[in-house]
C-alpha positions as CSV (number, residue, x, y, z in Angstrom):
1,X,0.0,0.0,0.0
2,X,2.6,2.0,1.0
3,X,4.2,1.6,-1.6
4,X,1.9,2.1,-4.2
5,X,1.4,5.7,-2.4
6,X,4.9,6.5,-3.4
7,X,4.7,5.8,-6.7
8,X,1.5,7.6,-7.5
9,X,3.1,10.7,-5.7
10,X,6.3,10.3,-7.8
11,X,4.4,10.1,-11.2
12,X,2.2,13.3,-9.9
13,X,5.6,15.0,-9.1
14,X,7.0,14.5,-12.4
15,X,3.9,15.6,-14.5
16,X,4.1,18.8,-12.9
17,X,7.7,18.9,-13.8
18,X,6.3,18.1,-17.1
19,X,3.8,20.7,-17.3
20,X,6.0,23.2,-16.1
21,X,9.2,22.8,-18.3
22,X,6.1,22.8,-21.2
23,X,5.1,25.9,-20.0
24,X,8.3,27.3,-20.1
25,X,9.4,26.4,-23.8
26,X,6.0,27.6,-24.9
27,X,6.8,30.8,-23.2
28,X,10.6,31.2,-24.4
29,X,9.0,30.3,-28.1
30,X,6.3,33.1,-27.5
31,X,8.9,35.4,-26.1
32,X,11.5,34.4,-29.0
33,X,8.2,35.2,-31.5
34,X,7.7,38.4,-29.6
35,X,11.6,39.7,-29.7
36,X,11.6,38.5,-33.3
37,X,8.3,40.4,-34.3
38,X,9.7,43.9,-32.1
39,X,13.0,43.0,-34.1
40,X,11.3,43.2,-37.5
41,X,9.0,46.4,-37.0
42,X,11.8,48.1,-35.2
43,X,13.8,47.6,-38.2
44,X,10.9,48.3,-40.8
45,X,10.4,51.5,-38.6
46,X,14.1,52.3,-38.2
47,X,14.4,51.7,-42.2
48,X,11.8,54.5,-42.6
49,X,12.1,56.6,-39.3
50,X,15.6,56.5,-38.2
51,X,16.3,60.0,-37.2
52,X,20.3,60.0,-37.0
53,X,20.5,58.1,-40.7
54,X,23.2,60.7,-42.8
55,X,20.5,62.1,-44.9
56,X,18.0,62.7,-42.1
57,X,20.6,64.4,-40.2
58,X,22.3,66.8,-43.0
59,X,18.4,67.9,-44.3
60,X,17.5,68.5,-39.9
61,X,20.9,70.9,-40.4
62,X,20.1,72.5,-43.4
63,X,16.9,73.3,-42.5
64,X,17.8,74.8,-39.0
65,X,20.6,77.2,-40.1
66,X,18.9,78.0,-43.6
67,X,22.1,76.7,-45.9
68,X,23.6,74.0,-47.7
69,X,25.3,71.6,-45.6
70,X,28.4,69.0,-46.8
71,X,29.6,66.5,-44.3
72,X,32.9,64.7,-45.2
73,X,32.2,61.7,-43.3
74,X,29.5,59.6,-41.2
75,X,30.3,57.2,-38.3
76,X,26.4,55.6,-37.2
77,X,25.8,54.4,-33.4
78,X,23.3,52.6,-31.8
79,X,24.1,52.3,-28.1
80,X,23.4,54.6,-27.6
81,X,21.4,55.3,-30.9
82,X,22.9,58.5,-32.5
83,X,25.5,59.2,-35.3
84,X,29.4,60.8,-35.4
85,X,30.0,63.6,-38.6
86,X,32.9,64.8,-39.3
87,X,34.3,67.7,-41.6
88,X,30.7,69.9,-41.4
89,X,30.5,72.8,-43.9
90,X,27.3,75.5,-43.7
91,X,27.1,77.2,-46.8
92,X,24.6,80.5,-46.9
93,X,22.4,81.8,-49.3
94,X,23.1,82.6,-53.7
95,X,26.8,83.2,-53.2
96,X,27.0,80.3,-51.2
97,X,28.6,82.5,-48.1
98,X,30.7,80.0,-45.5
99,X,28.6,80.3,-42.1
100,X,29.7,77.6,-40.3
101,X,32.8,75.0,-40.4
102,X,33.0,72.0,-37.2
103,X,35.5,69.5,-37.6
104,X,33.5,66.9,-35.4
105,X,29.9,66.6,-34.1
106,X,28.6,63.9,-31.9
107,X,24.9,63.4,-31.6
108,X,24.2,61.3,-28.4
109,X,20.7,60.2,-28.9
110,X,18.1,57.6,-27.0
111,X,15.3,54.9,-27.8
112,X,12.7,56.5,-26.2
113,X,14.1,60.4,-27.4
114,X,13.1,58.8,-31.0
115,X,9.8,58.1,-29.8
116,X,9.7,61.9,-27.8
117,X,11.9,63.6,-31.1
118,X,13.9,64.6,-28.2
119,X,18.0,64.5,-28.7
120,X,19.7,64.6,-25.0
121,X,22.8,65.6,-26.4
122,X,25.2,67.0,-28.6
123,X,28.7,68.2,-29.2
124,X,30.4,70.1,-31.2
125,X,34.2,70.0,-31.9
126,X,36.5,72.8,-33.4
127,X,33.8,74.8,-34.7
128,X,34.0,77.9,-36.4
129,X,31.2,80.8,-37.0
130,X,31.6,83.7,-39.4
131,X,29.5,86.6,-39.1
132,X,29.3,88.9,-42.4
133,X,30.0,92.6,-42.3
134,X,27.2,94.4,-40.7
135,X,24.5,96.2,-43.2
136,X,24.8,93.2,-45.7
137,X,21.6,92.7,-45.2
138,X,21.9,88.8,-44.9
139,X,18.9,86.8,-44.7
140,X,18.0,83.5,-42.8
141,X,14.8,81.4,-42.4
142,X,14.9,78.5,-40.6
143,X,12.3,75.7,-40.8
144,X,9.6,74.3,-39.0
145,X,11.0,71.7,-37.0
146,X,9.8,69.0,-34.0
147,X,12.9,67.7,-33.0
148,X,14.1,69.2,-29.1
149,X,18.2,68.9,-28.4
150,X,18.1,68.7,-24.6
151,X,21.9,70.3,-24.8
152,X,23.9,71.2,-26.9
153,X,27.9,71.7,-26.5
154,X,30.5,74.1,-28.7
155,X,33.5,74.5,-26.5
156,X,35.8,76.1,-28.2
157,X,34.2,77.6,-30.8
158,X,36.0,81.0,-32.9
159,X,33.3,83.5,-33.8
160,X,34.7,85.9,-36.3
161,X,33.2,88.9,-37.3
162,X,34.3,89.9,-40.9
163,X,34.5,93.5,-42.3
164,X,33.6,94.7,-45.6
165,X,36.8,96.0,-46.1
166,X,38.8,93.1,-47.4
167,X,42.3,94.3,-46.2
168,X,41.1,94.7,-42.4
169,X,41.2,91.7,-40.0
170,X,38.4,89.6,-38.8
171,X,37.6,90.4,-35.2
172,X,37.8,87.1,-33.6
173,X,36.0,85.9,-30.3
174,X,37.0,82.8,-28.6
175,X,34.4,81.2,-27.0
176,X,36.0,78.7,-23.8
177,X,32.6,77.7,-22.7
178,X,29.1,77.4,-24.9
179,X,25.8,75.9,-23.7
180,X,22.1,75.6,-25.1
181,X,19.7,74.2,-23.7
182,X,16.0,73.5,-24.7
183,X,17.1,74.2,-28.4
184,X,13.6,74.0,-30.2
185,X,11.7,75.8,-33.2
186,X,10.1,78.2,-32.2
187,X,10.8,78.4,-28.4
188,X,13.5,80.5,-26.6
189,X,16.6,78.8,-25.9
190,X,19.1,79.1,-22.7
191,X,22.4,79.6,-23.3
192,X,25.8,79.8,-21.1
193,X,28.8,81.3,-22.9
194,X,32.3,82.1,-21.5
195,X,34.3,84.5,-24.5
196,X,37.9,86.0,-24.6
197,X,37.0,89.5,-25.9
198,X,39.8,90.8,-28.3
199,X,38.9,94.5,-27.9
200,X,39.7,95.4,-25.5
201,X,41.1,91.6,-24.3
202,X,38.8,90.6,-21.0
203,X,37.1,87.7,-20.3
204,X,32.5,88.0,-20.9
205,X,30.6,86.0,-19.0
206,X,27.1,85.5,-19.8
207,X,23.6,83.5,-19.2
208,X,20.5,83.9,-20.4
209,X,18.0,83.5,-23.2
210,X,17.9,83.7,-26.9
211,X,14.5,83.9,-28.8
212,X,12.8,82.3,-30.6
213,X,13.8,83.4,-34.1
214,X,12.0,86.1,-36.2
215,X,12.0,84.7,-39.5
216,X,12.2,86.8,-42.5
217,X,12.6,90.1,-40.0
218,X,15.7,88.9,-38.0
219,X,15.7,92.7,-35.6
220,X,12.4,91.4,-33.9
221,X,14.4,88.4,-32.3
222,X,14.6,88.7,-28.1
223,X,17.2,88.4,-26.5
224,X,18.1,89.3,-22.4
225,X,20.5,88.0,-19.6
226,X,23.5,88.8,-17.5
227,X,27.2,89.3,-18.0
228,X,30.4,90.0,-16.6
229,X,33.2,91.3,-17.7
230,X,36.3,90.9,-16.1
231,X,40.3,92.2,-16.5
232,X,40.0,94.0,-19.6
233,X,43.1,95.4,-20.8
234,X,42.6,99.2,-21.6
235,X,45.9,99.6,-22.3
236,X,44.6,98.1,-26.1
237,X,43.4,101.4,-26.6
238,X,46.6,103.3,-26.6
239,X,47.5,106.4,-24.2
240,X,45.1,105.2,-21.6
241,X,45.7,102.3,-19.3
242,X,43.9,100.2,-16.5
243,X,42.3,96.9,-15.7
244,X,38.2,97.3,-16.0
245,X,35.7,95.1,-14.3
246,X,32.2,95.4,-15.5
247,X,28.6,93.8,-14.4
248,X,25.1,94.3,-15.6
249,X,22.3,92.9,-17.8
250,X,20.3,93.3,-20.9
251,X,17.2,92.8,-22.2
252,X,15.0,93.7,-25.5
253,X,15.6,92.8,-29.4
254,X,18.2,92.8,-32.0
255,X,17.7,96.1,-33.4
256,X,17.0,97.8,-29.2
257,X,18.7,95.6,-26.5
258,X,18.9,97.5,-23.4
259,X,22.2,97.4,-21.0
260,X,22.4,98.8,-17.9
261,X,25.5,98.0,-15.5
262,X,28.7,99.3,-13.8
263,X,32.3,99.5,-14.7
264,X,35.1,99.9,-11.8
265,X,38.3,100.1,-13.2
266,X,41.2,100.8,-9.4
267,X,44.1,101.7,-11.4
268,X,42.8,104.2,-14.6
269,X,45.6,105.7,-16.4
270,X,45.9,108.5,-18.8
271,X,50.0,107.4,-19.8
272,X,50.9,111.2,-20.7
273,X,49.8,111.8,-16.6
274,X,51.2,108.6,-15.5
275,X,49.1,108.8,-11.7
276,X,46.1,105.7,-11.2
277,X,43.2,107.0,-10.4
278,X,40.3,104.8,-9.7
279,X,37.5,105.4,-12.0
280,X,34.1,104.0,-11.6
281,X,30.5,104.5,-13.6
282,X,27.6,103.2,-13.6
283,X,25.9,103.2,-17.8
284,X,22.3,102.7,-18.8
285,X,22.2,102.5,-22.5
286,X,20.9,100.5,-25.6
287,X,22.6,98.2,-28.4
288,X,21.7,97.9,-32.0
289,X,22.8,94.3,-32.7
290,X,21.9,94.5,-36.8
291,X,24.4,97.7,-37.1
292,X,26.7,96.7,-34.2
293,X,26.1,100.4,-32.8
294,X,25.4,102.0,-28.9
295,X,23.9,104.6,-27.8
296,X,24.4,105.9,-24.2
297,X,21.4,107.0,-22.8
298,X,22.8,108.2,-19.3
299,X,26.5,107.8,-17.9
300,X,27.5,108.7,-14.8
301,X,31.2,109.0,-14.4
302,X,32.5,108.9,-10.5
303,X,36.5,109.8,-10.7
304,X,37.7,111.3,-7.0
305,X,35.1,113.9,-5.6
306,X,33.9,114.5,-9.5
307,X,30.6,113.2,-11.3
308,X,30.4,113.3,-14.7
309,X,27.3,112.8,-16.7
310,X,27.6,111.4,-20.1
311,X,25.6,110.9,-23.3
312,X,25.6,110.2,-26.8
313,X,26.8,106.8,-29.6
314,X,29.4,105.1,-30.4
315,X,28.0,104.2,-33.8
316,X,28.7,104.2,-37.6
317,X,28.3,107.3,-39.4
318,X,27.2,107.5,-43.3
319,X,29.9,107.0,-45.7
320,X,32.7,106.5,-43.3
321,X,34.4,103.4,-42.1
322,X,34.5,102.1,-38.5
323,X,32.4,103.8,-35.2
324,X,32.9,107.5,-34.2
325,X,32.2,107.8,-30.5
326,X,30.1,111.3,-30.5
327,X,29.6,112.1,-26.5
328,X,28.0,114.5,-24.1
329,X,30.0,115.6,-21.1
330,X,28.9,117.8,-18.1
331,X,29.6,118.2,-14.6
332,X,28.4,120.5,-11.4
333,X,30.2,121.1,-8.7
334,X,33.2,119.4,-9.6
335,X,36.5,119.7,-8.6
336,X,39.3,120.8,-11.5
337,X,42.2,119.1,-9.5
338,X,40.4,115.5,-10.3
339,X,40.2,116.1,-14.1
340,X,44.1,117.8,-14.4
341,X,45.4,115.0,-11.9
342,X,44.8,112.7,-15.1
343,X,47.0,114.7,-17.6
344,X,50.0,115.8,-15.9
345,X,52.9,114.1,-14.8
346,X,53.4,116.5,-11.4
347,X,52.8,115.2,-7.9
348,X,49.9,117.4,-7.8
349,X,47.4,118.8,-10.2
350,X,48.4,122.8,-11.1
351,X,45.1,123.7,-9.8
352,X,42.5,123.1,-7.5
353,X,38.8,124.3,-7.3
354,X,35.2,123.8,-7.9
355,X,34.5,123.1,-11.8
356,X,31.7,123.2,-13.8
357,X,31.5,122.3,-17.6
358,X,29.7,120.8,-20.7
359,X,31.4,119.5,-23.5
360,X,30.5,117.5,-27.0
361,X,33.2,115.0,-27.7
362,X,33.7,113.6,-30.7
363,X,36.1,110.6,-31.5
364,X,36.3,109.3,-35.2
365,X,38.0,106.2,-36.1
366,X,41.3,105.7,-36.9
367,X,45.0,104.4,-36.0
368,X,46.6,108.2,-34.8
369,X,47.0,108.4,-30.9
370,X,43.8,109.1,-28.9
371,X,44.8,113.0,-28.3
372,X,45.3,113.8,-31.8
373,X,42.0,111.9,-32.8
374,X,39.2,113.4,-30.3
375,X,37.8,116.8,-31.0
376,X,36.2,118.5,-28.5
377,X,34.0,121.6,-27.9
378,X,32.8,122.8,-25.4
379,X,33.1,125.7,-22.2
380,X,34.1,125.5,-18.6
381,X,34.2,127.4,-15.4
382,X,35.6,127.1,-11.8
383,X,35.5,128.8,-8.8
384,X,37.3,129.9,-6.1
385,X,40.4,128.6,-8.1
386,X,43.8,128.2,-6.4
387,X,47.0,127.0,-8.2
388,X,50.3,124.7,-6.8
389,X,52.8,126.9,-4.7
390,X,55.1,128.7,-7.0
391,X,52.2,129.8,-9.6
392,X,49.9,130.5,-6.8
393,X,52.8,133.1,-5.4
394,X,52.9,134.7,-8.9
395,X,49.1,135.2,-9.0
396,X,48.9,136.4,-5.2
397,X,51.7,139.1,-6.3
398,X,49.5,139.9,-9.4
399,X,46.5,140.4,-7.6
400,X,48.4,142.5,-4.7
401,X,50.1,144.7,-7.4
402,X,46.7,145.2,-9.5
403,X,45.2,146.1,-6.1
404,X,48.0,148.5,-5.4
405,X,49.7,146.9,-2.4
406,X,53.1,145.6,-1.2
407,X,53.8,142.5,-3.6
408,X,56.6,141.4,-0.8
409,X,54.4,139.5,1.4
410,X,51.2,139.5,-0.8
411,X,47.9,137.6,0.7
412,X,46.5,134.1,-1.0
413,X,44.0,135.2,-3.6
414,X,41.3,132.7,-5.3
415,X,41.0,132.3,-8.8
416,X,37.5,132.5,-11.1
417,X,38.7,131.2,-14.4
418,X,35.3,130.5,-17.2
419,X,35.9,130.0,-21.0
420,X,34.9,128.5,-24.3
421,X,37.1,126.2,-26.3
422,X,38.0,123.9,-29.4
423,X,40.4,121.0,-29.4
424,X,41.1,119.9,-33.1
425,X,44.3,117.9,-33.6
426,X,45.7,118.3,-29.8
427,X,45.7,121.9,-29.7
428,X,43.0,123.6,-27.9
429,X,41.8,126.7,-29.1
430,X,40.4,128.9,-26.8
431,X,37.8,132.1,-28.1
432,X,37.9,133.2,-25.2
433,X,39.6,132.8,-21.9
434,X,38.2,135.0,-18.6
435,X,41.0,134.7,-15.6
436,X,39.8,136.7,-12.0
437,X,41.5,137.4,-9.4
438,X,41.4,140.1,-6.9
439,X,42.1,143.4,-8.5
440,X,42.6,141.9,-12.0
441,X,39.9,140.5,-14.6
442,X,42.1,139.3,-17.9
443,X,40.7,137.8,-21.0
444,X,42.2,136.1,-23.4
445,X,42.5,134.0,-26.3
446,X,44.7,131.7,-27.5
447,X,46.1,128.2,-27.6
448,X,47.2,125.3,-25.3
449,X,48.5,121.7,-26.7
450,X,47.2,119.0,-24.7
451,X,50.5,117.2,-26.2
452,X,53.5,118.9,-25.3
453,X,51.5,121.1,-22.6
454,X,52.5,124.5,-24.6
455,X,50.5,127.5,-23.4
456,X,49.8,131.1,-25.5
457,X,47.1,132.6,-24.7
458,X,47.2,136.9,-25.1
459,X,44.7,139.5,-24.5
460,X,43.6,142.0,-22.1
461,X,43.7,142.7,-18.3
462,X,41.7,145.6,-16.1
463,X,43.6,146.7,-12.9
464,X,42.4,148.5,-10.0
465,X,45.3,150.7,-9.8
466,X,48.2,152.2,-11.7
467,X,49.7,150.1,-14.1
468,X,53.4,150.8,-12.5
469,X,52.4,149.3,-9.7
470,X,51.8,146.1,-11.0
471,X,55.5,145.4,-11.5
472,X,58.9,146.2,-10.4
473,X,62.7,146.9,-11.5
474,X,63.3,148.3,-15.5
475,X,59.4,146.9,-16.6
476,X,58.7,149.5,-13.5
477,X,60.1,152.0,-14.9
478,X,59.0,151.4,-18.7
479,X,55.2,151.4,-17.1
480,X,55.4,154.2,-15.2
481,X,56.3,156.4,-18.9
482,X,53.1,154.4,-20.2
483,X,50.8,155.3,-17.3
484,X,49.5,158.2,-18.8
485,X,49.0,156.3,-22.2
486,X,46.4,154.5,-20.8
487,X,44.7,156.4,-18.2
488,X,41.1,155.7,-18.7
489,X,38.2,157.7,-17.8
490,X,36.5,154.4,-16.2
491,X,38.0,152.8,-13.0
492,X,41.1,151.1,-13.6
493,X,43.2,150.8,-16.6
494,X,43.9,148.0,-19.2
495,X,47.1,146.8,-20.2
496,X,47.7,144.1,-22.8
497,X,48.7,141.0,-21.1
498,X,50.0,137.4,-22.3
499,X,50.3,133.5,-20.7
500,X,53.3,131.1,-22.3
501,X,55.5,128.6,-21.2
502,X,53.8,125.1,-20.5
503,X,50.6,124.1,-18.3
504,X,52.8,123.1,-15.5
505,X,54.9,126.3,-15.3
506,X,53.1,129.3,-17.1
507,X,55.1,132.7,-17.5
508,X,52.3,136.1,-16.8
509,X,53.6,138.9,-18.8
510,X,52.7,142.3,-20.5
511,X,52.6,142.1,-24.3
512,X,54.2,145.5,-25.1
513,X,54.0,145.2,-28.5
514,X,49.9,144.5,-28.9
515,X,47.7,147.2,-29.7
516,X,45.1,148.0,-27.5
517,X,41.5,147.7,-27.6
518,X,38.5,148.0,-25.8
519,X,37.6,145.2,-22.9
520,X,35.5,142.8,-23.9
């Protein structure tokens, strides 16, 4: 009995083992059937859809950058599913214009981004971008497209901006860092970029967004985001040097992006001065992408106890080549010492007091130095003037004589000093130049060279008192014989007078030899 329980349990035992192990083959064949069936459709799909096949990939470029595109060579993948090109060319419009070179691009794709039309990533090796000369009037429109590249990478791409004159140099930008993200038809894009700027050098940081294009009118595209810009050389201008750091952000279209920041630049250097000064400024202005031109709406300019206010373009002007920077300077209430302390080489500035002044700059392109380029015009005053020691002493003495008192031990006088002038070529002419002082009112006209600091300036002066007494010795003498000469019937007498030497040492004289005329 026993027995015969043990071998019905046995045979029970084994038909499940049986059933099972059935079970299992039909479900490996069923599986097998399955895998094969995915394995056909996935290849009849991939036959038909496969995104990153060489022709699917160059007519998706073509269509994006509006030009055509030649690739030297094509490397598929499939784990993950994607493709390697190498030797890309972007060729623009009728004349075929070279937009874009990149010597390798890796498309990192996924199964389920084919499903999505979503790429998570691409890079881009050794690329190049050239930008043609601004007002060419160069046209793109992109296609309608569905495909999203999660991010995009171009480390180490050369943007070169070309000019229309053949024989001039390409201004080249050398991007370190570059990344997109959410690059779609249609949608704004992110973007990170790190740039070596060549002019002046400085490294631009910047984040923010980029769109989406405005096909057919290119000036509508937004753009906005923050920068930085950090240690740029000034010294690439020539005759000014320094290290500027700048921060701000932007916002708007191509054709009006606005910019609003601050500069601070610790160690600003006018090299014919040779003193650091620090210089700071805070700018709120706009950009006109499509012409490459600025306009300052307001500057203000903080150098020692001095604010300037600036406005004006730095723009390109009809018929001529390059930008001409065309400014608007003014200042109240401040201080002459801070504006002289950046042009001459003394310890100290020649004079000290409270300044006022508005003056239209103008600064054309070119290659001569800086002070021989900028034209200026404009008019100044300042108050309660006082000059360094040993010209101060000849003022005091002028002012004591034209007062009529002892000139041994003369008392410290202040200086009013106003005037309206022209600098064309580094020499300033001035229409008119009216110098104050205590018993004397002189004006004058002449010249000054802001190059080799050579003053000569001649007119008149009104005294209080006798001409003789305004000097001593043989002039003295000579004066006293010319009193009667020019004895006037209103107070105080006129007497032509002159101002030479340099900035730094200036020689007050009498111009014997001028004839006379009525104050104006």
């Amino acid at each position: 009995m026993a027995s015969t329980i043990g071998i019905a349990g046995s045979r029970t035992s084994e038909d499940a083992s049986l059933r099972s192990s059935v079970r299992l083959r039909k479900l490996a064949i069923v599986l097998g059937i399955s895998f094969l069936a995915i394995a056909c459709v996935g290849a009849i799909l991939s036959a038909k859809y496969w995104p990153f096949s060489e022709k699917e990939v160059r007519e998706d470029l073509a269509e994006a950058t509006d030009s055509t595109v030649t690739i030297r060579s094509y490397h598929p993948t499939y784990f993950p599913p994607g493709c390697t090109l190498e030797g890309i060319e972007f060729h623009h419009g009728a004349k075929q214009f070279k937009l874009i070179t990149i010597d390798k691009l890796v498309v990192d794709g996924s199964y389920i981004g084919i499903l999505s039309r979503h790429v998570p990533h691409i890079t881009a090796l050794g690329a190049k971008v050239f930008v043609p000369p601004f007002g060419e009037n160069v046209q793109f429109h992109s296609q309608h497209s569905n495909i999203v590249v999660d991010e995009l990478i171009a480390n180490g791409t050369e943007v070169e901006f070309l000019s229309a004159d053949a024989h001039r140099k390409p201004l080249v930008f050398d991007v370190h860092e570059a990344l997109l993200r959410s690059v779609r038809w249609g949608s704004p894009l992110q973007y990170h970029l790190k740039i070596h700027n060549p002019d002046p050098p400085g490294e631009i940081a910047v984040d923010g967004k980029f769109g989406p294009w405005a096909d057919g009118h290119p000036q509508d595209t937004p753009m906005s985001g923050k920068f930085t810009f950090d240690h740029a050389d000034l010294g690439a201008y020539g005759g000014i040097d320094g290290t500027l750091d700048s921060k701000g952000e932007f916002g708007g279209v191509f054709k009006h992006i606005n910019v609003s920041g601050t500069t601070n630049t610790p160690d600003f250097v006018v090299l014919s001065g040779g003193h650091k000064h620090r210089l700071s400024t805070h700018f709120d202005a706009y950009v006109d992408v499509t012409r490459g031109d600025t306009f300052l709406n307001r500057v203000e300019v903080h150098l020692g106890r001095t604010l300037l206010l600036a406005r004006g373009s730095i723009a390109s002007s009809p018929g001529a080549k390059g930008k001409m920077a065309d400014l608007y300077f003014s200042a109240n209430h401040g201080r002459i010492e801070d504006i002289l302390g950046l042009f001459v080489s003394a310890p100290r500035s020649p004079m000290s007091g409270d300044l006022s002044l508005m003056t239209h700059a103008q600064l054309p392109p070119g290659d001569d130095p800086f002070l021989q380029r900028v034209k200026l015009d404009g008019r100044f005053g300042i108050d309660d003037g006082s000059f360094k020691p040993a010209t101060q002493k000849d003022v005091n003495e002028l002012s004591a004589g034209a007062r009529g008192q002892n000139k041994d031990d003369p008392e410290t006088v202040l200086s009013d000093l106003k005037g309206e002038f022209n600098l064309v070529g580094g020499v300033s002419n001035f229409s008119y130049l009216d110098f104050q002082v205590a018993g004397a009112h002189a004006r004058l006209h002449g010249t000054y060279n802001v190059v080799n600091y050579r003053v000569g300036l001649h007119g008149q002066m009104r005294v209080d008192t006798q001409i003789s007494k305004t000097s001593s010795g043989f002039k003295a003498l000579l004066l006293k014989v010319m009193d009667p000469i020019f004895k006037k019937k209103k107070k105080g007498e006129i007497v032509p007078v002159h101002i030479l030497g340099t900035y730094e040492k200036p020689q007050f004289g009498l111009d014997f030899g001028q004839d006379q005329g009525k104050s104006k």
